[in-house]
Structure formats: structure tokens, C-alpha cells
C-alpha positions as CSV (number, residue, x, y, z in Angstrom):
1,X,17.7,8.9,-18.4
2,X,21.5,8.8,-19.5
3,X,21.9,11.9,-17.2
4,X,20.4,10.7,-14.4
5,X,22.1,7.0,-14.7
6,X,25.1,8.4,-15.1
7,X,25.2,10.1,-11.4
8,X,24.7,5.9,-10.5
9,X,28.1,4.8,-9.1
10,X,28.7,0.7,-9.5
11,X,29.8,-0.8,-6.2
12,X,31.4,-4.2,-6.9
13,X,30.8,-7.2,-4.3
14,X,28.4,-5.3,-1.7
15,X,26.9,-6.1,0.7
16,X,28.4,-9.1,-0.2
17,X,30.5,-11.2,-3.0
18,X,29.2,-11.1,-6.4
19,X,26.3,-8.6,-5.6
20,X,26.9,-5.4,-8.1
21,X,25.8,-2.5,-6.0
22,X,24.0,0.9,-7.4
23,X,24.9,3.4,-5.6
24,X,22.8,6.5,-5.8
25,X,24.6,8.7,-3.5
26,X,26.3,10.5,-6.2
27,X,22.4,11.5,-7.5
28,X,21.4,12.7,-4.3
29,X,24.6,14.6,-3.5
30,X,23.9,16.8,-7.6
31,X,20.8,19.0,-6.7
32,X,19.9,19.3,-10.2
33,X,19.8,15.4,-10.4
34,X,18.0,15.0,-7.5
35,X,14.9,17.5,-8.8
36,X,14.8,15.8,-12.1
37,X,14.2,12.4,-10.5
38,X,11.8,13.7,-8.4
39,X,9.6,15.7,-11.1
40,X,10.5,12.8,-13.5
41,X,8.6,10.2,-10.9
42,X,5.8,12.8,-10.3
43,X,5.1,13.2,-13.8
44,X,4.4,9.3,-14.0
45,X,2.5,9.0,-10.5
46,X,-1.1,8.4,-10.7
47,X,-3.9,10.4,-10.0
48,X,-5.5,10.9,-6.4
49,X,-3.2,8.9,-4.6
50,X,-3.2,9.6,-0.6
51,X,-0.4,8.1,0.7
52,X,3.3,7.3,-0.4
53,X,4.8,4.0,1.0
54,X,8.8,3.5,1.3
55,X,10.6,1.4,2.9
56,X,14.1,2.5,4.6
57,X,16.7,3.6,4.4
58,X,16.9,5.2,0.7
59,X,13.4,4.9,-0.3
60,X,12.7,7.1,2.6
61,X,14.8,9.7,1.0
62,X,13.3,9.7,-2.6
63,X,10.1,8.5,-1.1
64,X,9.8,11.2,1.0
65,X,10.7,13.7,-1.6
66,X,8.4,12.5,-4.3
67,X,5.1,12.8,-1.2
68,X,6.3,16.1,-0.7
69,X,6.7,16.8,-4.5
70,X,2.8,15.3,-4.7
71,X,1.4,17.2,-1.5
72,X,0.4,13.3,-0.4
73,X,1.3,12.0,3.4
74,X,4.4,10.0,4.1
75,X,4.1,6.2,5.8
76,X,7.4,4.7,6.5
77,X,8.1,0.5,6.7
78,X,11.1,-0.2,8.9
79,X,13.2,-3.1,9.9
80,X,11.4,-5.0,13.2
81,X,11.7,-3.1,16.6
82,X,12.2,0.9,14.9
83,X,8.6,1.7,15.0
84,X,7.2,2.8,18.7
85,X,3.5,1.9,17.5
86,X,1.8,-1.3,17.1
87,X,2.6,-3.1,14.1
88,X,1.7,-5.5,11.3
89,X,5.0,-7.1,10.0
90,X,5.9,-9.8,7.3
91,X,8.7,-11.7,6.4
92,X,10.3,-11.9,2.8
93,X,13.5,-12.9,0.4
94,X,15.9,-11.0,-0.3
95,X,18.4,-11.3,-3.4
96,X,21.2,-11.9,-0.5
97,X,19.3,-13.2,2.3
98,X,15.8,-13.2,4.1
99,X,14.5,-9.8,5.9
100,X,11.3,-8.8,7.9
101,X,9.3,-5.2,7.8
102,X,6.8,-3.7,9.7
103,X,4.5,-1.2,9.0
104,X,2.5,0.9,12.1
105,X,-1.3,-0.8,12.1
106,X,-2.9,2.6,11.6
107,X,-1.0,3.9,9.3
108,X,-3.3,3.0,5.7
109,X,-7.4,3.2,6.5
110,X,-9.2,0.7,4.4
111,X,-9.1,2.2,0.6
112,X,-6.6,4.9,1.2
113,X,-5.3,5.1,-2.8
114,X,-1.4,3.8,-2.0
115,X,1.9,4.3,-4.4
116,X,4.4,2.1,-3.2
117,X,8.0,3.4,-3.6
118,X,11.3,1.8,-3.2
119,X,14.9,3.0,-5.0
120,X,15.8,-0.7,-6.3
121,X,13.7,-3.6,-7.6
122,X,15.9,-5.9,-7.7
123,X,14.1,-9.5,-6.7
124,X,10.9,-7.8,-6.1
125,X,11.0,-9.1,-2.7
126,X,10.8,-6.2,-0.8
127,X,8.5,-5.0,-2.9
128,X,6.0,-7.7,-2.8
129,X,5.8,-7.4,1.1
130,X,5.6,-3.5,1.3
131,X,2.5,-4.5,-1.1
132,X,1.3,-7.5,0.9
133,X,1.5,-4.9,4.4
134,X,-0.5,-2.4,2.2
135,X,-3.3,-5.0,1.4
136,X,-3.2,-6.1,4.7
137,X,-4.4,-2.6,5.8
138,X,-7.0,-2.1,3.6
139,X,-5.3,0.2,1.2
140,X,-5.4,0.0,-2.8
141,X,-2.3,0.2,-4.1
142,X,-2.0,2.5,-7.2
143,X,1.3,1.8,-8.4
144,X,5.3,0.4,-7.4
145,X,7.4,2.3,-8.4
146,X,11.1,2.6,-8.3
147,X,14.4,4.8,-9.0
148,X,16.1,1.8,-10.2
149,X,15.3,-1.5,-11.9
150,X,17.6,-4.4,-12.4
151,X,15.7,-6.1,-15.6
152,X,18.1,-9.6,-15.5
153,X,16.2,-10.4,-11.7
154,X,13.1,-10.2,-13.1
155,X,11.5,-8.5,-9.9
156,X,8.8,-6.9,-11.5
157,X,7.2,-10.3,-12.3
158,X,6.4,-11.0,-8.0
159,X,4.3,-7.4,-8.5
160,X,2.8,-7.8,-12.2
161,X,-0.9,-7.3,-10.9
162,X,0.0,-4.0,-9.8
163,X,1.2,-0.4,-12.5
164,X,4.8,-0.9,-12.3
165,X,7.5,2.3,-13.1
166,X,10.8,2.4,-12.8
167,X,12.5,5.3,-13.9
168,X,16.2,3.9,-14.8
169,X,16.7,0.0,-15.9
170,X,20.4,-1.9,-16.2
């Protein structure tokens, strides 16, 4: 993982004061880096999921990758007003602020076998509602996992019913 954390740039004070920010651009932009992630995440996925779960803007990118990598569909959850479908939405904190996502009605049929994927778990905020959205529709989640973890905000406790992964943790 020293490999892979390495290609994580530190962004001090954004989004905003006192916020340390992990960039992963750097990982993306190394092709080499980018496939290990992605094989190192499918290696750990469980079996006969149908659907991945992300949340934009960077989980799409991984997110997408690792369905792809899996041969599973793709359901995106987007800020309020991005989706052209009816939606199911819910409201959540943030480590920085308060947020809302929405997720299409009919994207997840009752017991579609879920992973949730996001790059950070930071708070576990935006985790816990991708999760509650899922639930909402009727799917089972199989695991949340994530690129990045930031131990010290003790996100994973707002998710601990659920198989948690994160590949790197500061």
C-alpha cells in the first residue's frame, strides 16, 4: 500500500481551513497505479454482487472502474437536481458542512446484492446515506468500501453493521 499511498498528494486547508485534503489525482494520472487499485479492490469485493454504488465526483471514477473491472452494472448518486429521473434523496453531515444525494427510484430492485463505493471515508457521512438510499430501494448491501480511510474520524463506526474495506488508511 506504500506504493499506492504514495501517489496521494496532501492538500492543506481545502475545501476549507484546517481540512487536510487527499488528493488522488496524482494515482489516477500513473496507469500502473490506477490498475493496482482497481485489481487490489476487486480482489477484496464480495461474491455475486450486482450492482456498484458511488457517489460523485471521484467515486464515480474508481467506482466505475472497479464495476467494470467486476463485469457488475454501474448506479450513480448525485448532488439534488443532476439526475433527469425520479428520485429518492436524503440529507446528511458532512465533516465540513451538511449535503443532500439522490439516487434514481429504479435504479436498485428489492434484493439486488449492492457494494457501496466511495474514495474517502472520512466522517462516514456520506457513506451512511448512500447506504440508507440503498436500503431504501430494497437492495442488500454487501460491503462499503473505500480508496481511502481517515482512521482519526472514526467514520467507519456510522457503517459498522455493514463489511467495511478500505484499501489505504492515514
Amino acid at each position: 500500500m506504500e506504493e499506492l499511498s504514495g501517489k496521494i498528494r496532501n492538500i492543506a486547508d481545502f475545501p476549507k481551513k484546517g481540512i487536510l485534503f487527499r488528493d488522488i489525482t496524482p494515482l489516477l494520472q500513473d496507469a500502473a497505479s490506477f490498475k493496482k487499485a482497481i485489481n487490489l479492490l476487486a480482489e477484496q469485493s464480495p461474491e455475486g454482487i450486482k450492482l456498484i454504488v458511488s457517489v460523485e465526483a471521484r467515486g464515480f471514477i474508481l467506482g466505475a472502474a472497479l464495476a467494470y473491472k467486476l463485469g457488475v452494472g454501474f448506479i450513480p448518486v448525485r448532488k439534488p437536481g443532476k439526475l433527469p429521473y425520479e428520485t429518492e434523496k436524503v440529507k446528511y453531515e458532512l465533516e465540513y458542512g451538511e449535503d443532500v444525494v439522490e439516487i434514481h427510484k429504479d435504479a436498485i430492485k428489492r434484493g439486488d446484492k449492492v457494494l457501496v463505493f466511495d474514495d474517502l471515508l472520512a466522517t462516514g457521512g456520506t457513506a451512511r446515506a448512500i447506504c440508507d438510499l440503498v436500503e431504501k430501494l430494497g437492495g442488500e448491501i454487501k460491503g462499503v468500501f473505500f480508496l481511502i480511510e481517515l482512521t482519526p474520524l472514526k467514520g467507519r463506526e456510522k457503517i459498522k453493521e455493514y463489511n467495511v474495506f478500505s484499501l489505504i488508511k492515514y
